[in-house]
N, C-alpha and C positions, 0 to 999 in steps of 0.2 A: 505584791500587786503593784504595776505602777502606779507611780504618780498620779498620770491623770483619770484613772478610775478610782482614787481614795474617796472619792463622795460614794462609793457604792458598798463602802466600809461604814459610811455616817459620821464621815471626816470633813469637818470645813476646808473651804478649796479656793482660795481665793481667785476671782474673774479676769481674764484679761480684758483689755479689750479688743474685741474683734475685728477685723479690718471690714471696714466697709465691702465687701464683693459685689459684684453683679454680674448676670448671665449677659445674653444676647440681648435679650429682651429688655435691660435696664432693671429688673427685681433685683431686689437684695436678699443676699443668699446667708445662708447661715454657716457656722462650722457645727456638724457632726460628729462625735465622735461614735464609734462601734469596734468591735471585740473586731481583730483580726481573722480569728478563726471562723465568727460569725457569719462575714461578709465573705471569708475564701469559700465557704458552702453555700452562703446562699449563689456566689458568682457561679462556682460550678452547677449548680443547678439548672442558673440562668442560662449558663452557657450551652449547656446540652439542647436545651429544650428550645433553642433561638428562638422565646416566645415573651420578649420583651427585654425590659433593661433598668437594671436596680433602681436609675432615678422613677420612673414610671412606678415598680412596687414599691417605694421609698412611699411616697408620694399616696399611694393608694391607701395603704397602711394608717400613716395618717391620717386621711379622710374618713377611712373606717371607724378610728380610735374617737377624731374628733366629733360624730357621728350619734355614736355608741354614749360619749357624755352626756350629748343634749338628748339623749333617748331617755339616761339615768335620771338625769335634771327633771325633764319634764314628767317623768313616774314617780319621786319625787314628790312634785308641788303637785302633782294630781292626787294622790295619798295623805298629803296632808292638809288640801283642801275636805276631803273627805272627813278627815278626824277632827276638822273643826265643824263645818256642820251635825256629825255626832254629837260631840261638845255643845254647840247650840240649841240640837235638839233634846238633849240631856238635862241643859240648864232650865229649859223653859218646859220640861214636865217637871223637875222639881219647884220652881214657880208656882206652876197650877197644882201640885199637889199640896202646896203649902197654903195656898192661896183657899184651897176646896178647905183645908183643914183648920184657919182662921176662921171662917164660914160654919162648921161643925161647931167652932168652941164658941161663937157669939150665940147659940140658939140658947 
């Protein structure tokens, strides 16, 4: 495998660093890398179907993925919001059961 896929081995890879880029627009662009093969099929795909272009699904992809996290995230902290009010309500019937059963043993 090369080089610069050895992190996909679970190999340390030490960082360059990357040149500052920017598009048209002034953004700072990143370096990507991707499987050669990958991107000749997704191009050919693209290309047939002249119905966009890799930066645009690049890009979408992304948005979906980043998306999808905060959808994880927020299921997540909704679930264990839940398991603490369980928890709470848990604690404070054994409270009042203890509490009723104090109450039993002074008669």
């Amino acid at each position: 495998m090369a080089k610069r896929f050895a992190y996909l081995d679970g190999q340390k890879v030490p960082r360059k660093k990357a040149e500052k880029v920017q598009d048209a627009g002034g953004e700072p662009l990143e370096i990507v890398y991707v499987r050669k093969e990958t991107l000749r099929a997704v191009w050919q795909k693209l290309g047939k179907g002249k119905d966009g272009n890799l930066n645009e699904l690049t890009e979408d992809l992304l948005h979906r993925w980043l998306y999808e996290q905060e959808q994880h995230a927020q299921e997540t902290r909704v679930q264990e919001h839940k398991q603490e009010q369980r928890d709470d309500a848990r604690k404070a019937q054994e409270r009042a059961t203890r509490k009723k059963n104090r109450a039993f043993d002074e008669r």
